[in-house]
C-alpha positions as CSV (number, residue, x, y, z in Angstrom):
1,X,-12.6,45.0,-20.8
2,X,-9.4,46.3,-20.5
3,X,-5.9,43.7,-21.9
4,X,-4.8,42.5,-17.9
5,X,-1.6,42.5,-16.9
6,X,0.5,39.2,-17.8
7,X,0.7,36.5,-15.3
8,X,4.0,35.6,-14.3
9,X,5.0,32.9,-16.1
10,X,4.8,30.5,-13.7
11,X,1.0,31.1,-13.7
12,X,-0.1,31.1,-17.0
13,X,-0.7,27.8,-18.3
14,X,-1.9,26.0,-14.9
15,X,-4.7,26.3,-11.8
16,X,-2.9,28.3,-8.5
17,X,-4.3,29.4,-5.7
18,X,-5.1,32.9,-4.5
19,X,-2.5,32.9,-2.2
20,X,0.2,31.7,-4.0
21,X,-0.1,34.1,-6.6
22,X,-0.5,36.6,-3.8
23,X,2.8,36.2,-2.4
24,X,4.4,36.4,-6.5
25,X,3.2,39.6,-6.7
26,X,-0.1,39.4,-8.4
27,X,-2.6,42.3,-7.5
28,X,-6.2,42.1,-6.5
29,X,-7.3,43.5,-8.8
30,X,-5.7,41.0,-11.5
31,X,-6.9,38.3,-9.4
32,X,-10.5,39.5,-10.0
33,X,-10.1,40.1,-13.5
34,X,-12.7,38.5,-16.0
35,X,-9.9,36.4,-17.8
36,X,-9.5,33.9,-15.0
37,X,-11.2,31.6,-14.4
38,X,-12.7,30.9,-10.6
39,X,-12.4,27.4,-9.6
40,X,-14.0,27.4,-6.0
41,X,-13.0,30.0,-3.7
42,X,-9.5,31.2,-3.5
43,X,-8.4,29.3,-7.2
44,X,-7.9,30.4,-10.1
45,X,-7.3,29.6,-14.1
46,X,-5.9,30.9,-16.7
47,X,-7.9,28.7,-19.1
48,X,-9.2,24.9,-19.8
49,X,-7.6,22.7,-17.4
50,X,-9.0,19.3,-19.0
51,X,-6.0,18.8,-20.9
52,X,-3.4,19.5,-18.2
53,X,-1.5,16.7,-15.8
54,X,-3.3,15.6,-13.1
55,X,-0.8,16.6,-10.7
56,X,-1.7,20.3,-12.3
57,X,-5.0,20.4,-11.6
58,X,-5.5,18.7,-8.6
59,X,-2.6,20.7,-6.6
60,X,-4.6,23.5,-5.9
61,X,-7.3,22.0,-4.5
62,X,-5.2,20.6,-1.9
63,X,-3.4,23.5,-1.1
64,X,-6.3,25.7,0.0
65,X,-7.6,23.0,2.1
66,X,-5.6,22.2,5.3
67,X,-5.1,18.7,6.7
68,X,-6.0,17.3,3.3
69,X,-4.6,14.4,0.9
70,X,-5.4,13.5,-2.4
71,X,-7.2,10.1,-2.0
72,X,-9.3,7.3,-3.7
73,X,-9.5,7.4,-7.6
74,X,-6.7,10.8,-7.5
75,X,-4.8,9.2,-5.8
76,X,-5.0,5.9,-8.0
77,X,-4.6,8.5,-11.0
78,X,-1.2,10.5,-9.3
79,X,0.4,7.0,-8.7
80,X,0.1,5.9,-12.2
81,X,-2.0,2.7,-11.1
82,X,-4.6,1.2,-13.0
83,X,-8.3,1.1,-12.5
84,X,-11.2,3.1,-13.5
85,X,-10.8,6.8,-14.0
86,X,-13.7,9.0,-13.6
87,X,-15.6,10.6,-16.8
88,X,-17.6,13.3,-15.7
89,X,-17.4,16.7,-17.7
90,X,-16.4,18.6,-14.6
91,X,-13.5,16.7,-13.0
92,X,-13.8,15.8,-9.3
93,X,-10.8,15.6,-6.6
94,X,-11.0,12.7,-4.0
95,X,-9.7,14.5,-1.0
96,X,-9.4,12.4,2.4
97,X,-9.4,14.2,5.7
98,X,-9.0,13.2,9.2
99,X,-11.8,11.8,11.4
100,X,-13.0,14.9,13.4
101,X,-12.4,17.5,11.0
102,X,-14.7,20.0,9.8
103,X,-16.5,19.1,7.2
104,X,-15.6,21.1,3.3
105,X,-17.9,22.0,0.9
106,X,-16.1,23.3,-2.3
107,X,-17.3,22.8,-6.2
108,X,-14.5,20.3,-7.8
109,X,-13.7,18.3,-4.9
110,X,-15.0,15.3,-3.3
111,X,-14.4,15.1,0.3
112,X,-13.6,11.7,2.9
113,X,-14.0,12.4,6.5
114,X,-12.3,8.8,7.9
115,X,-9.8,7.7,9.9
116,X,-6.3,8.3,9.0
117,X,-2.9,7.9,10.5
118,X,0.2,10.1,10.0
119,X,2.1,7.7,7.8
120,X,-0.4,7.1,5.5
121,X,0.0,9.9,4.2
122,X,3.0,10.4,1.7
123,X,4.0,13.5,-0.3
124,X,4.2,12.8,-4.5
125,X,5.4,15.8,-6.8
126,X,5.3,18.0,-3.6
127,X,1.3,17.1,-3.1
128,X,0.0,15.1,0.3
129,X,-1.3,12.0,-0.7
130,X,-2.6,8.6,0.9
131,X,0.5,6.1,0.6
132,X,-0.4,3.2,-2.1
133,X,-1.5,0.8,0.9
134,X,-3.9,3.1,2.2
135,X,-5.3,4.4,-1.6
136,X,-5.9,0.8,-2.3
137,X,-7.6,0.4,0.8
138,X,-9.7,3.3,0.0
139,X,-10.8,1.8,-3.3
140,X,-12.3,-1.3,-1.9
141,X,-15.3,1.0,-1.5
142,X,-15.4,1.7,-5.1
143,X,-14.0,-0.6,-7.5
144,X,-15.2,-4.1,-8.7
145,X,-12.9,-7.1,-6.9
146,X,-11.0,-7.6,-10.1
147,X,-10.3,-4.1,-10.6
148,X,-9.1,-3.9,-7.0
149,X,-6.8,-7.0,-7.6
150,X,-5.4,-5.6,-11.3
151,X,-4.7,-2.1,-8.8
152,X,-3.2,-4.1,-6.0
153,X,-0.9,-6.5,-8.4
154,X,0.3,-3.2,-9.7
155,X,1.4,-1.5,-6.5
156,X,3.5,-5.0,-5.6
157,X,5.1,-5.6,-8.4
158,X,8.8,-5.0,-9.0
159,X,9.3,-2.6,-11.3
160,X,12.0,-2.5,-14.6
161,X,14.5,0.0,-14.0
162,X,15.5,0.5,-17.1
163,X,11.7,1.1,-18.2
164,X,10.4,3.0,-15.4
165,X,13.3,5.2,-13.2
166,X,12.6,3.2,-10.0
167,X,13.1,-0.6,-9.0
168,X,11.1,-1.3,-5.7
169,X,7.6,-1.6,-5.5
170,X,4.8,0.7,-4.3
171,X,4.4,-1.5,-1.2
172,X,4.4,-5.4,-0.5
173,X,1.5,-7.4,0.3
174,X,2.6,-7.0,3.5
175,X,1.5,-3.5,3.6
176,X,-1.4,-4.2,1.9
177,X,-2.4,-6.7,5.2
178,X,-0.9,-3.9,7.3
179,X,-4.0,-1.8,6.1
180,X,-6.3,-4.3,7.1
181,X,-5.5,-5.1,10.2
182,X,-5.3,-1.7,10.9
183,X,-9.0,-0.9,9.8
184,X,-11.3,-3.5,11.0
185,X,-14.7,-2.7,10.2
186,X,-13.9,-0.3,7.2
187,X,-16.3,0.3,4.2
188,X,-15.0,-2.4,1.7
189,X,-12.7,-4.3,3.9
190,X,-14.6,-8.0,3.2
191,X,-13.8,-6.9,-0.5
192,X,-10.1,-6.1,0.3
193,X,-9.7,-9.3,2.2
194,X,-10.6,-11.2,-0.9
195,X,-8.8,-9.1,-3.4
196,X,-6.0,-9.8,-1.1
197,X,-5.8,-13.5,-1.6
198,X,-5.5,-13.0,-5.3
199,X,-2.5,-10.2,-5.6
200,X,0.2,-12.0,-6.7
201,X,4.1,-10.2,-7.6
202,X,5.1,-10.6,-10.9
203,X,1.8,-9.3,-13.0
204,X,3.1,-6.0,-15.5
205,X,0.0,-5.3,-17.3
206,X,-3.6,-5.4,-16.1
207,X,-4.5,-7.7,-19.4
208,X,-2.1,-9.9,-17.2
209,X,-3.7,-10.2,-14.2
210,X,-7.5,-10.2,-15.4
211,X,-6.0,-13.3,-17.9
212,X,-4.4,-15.0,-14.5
213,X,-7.7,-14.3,-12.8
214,X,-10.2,-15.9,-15.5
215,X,-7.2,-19.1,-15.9
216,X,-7.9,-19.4,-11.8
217,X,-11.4,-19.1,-12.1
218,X,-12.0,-21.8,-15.0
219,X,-10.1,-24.0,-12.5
220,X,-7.1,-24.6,-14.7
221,X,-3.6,-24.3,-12.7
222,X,-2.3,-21.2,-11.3
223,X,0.1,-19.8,-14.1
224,X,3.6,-18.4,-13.0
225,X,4.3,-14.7,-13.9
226,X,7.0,-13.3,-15.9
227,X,9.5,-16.1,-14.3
228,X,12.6,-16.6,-17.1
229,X,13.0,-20.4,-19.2
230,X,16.1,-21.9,-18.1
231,X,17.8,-24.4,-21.2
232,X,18.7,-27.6,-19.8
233,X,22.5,-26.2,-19.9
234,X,21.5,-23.5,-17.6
235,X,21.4,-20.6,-19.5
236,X,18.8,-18.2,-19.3
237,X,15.8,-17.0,-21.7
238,X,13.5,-14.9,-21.6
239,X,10.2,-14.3,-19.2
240,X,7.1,-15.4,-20.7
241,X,3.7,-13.1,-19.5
242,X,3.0,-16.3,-17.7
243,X,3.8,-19.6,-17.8
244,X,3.4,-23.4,-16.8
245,X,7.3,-24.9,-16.5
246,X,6.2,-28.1,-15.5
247,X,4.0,-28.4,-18.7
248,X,6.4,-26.2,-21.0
249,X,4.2,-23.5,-21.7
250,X,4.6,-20.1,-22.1
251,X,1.8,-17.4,-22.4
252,X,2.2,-14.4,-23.7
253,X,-0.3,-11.4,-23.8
254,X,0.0,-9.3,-27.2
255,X,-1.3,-5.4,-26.8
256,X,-1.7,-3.3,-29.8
257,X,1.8,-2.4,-30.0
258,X,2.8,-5.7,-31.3
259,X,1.4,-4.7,-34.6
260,X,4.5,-2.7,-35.2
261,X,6.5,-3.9,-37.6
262,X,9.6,-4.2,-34.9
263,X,7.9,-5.8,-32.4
264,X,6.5,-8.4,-35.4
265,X,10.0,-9.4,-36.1
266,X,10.9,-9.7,-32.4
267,X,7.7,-11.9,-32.0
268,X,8.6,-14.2,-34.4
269,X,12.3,-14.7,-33.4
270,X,10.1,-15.3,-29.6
271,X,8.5,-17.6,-31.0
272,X,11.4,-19.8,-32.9
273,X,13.0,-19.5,-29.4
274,X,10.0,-21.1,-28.3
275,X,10.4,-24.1,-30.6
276,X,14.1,-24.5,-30.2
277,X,13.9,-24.5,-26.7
278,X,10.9,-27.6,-26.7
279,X,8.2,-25.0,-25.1
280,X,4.5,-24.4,-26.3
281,X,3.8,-20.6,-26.9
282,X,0.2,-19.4,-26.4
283,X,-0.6,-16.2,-28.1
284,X,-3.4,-14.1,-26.3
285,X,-4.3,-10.7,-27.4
286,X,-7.2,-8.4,-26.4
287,X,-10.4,-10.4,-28.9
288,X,-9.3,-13.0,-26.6
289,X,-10.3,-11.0,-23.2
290,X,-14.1,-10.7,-24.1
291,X,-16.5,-12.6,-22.1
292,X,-14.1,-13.1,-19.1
293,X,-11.8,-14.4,-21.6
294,X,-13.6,-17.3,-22.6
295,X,-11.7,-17.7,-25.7
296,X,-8.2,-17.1,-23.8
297,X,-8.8,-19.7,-21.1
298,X,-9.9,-22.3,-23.8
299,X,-6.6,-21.9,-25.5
300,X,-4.7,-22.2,-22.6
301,X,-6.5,-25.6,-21.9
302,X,-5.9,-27.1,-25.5
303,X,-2.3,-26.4,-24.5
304,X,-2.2,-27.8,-21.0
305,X,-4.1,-30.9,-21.9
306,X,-2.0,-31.4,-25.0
307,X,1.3,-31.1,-22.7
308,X,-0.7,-33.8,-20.4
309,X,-2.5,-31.9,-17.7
310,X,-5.8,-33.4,-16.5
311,X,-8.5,-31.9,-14.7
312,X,-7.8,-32.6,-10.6
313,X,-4.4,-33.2,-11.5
């Protein structure tokens, strides 16, 4: 086999379609040629894809396909929201189409025929794809409730600039309601409805709202989330995970980076502001989560009933 010609560069290290690389100037005959890779009809690939972005690999696939949107888990993926991600060795695209249209049959790609209204669909990195309210609509059909709740609480909450380059949320809870009035009867709706009534703004990990989910479950109070400890002369501390101010107890979830030397010394100075300040600090990490947090929520009440909270209280 004869050395091809060189893709342009724009082509070399990513999926495109057949057209595109059409109109750049690519021939036929290089389009045919044994190095790429065919990825359903009219895509191509230079190579392995599995390692690439998702916005990458899944751009092509909705290009060749008109009146399409990247939905369900890609969409969950391209937003950057939590849930579960699919593990198969060949990757599949969740594409959504409108009610009506003819149906698709291509390798790679996972199709929705439903009904769908013009501004539900958003464009993200120059792709189509279902606005947050409507992706986590979609995943009623396929995630467990909590899962749907720990994907919801992350497309309300308000976001830290600094952190993240943006500072309004996906959507409100509002929107999220917006979707289900809209759909009445929808695969997954009774699950949405109750998935609903558990979002709550202020949650910035998952490990934070499956921990607020399993407090609300054992029946202890509701805890507050990420809501700052004002001194009695007003000035301001920082925002515990969550908390109880009436009972002085702050709750703080510990991931793995808090094994980091830094962060160790910033816990401990945390924690001294915690005593100086008169408040109880709960330390949760993940060997706490197992068994819907069993061990988590039984912390949590040691503290609360030491503080003098009583069941029915």
């Amino acid at each position: 086999m004869k050395t091809p010609q060189p893709l342009p560069d724009d082509f070399q290290d990513r999926p495109f379609t057949v057209a595109e690389a059409t109109l750049a100037g690519v021939s036929p005959k290089r389009l045919r040629h044994g190095s790429l890779t065919a990825l359903g009809k009219g895509i191509r690939s230079p190579g392995p894809t599995a390692d690439l972005p998702l916005t990458l690999r899944v751009r092509p696939f909705i290009e060749v396909n008109e009146r399409c949107a990247a939905s369900h888990l890609t969409a969950l993926g391209l937003f950057g929201l939590p849930g579960r991600r699919q593990k198969e060795t060949s990757e599949m695209y969740h594409v959504i189409r409108p009610e009506g249209e003819a149906h698709l049959n291509r390798p790679h790609v996972i199709v929705h025929r439903m009904k769908l209204y013009e501004d539900e669909i958003t464009v993200l990195d120059g792709i189509p794809i279902t606005t947050p309210e409507r992706t986590w609509l979609d995943l009623a059909e396929m995630l467990i409730l909590d899962a749907l709740v720990v994907a919801g609480d992350s497309c309300v909450r308000v976001p830290r600039a600094a952190f993240e380059g943006r500072d309004m949320p996906l959507c409100s809870i509002a929107d999220l309601q917006r979707m289900i009035d809209r759909h009445k009867g929808k695969r997954g709706i009774r699950k949405a409805k109750e998935a609903l009534r558990l979002i709550r703004v202020g949650s910035d990990s998952p490990q934070e709202s499956l921990l607020r989910l399993a407090i609300v479950r054992a029946r202890l109070p509701e805890p507050e989330l990420n809501v700052p400890i004002i001194a009695g002369d007003g000035s301001r501390h920082h925002e515990p995970d969550l908390s109880y101010r009436n009972y002085r107890i702050g709750i703080e979830y510990e991931g793995e980076q808090h094994g980091e030397e830094g962060q160790i010394v910033r816990d401990i100075a945390r924690s001294e502001r915690y005593s100086a300040l008169g408040w109880t600090e709960v330390r949760i990490s993940k060997r706490h989560m197992h068994d819907d947090a069993r061990a988590a929520v039984a912390k949590i009440r040691t503290a609360l009933v030491q503080a003098g909270w009583r069941p029915g209280k």
